[in-house]
C-alpha positions in Angstrom: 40.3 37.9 -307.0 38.6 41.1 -305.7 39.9 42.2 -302.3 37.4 44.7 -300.4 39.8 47.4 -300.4 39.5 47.4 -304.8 35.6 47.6 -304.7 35.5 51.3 -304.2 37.5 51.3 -307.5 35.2 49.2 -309.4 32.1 50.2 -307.7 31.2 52.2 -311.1 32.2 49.6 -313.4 30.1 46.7 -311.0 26.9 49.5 -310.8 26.8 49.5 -314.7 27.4 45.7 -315.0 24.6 45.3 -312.7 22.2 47.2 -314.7 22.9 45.2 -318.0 21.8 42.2 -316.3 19.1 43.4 -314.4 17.7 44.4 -318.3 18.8 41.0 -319.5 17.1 39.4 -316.6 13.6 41.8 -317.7 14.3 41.1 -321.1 13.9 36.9 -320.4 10.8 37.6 -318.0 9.2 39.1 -320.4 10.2 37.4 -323.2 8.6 34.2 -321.9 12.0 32.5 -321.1 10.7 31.0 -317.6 8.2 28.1 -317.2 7.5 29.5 -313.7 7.2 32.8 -312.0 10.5 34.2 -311.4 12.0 36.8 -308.4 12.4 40.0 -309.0 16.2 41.0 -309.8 16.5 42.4 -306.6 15.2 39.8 -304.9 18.1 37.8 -306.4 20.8 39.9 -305.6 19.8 39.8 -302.1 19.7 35.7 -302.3 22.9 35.8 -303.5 24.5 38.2 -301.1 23.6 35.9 -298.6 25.5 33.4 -299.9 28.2 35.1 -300.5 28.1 36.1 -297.0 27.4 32.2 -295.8 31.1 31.6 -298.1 33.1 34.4 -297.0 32.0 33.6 -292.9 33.4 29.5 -294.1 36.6 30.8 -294.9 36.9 33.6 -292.2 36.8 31.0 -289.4 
């Protein structure tokens, strides 16, 4: 597990990560691998930020 205090450490390491998805996420819009329109890779990350933010307030409380 990842504690917030680590993330400035891996902040690099998470940035490039990020970017070989985001071209593996372009690479299957492209390449047909949807049947429907799909949101754009930032509009994903933001989806799931809000869920992780939904999770992290459930085990705050």
């Amino acid at each position: 597990m990842i504690f917030p205090e680590q993330l400035d450490i891996f902040y690099f390491e998470i940035e490039e990560r990020l970017k070989d998805i985001e071209k593996d996420h372009e690479d299957a819009v492209k390449g047909g691998m949807f049947f429907t329109a799909t949101d754009s890779f930032p509009e994903i990350l933001t989806r799931l930020k809000q869920i992780q933010d939904k999770i992290n307030l459930h085990f705050k409380s």
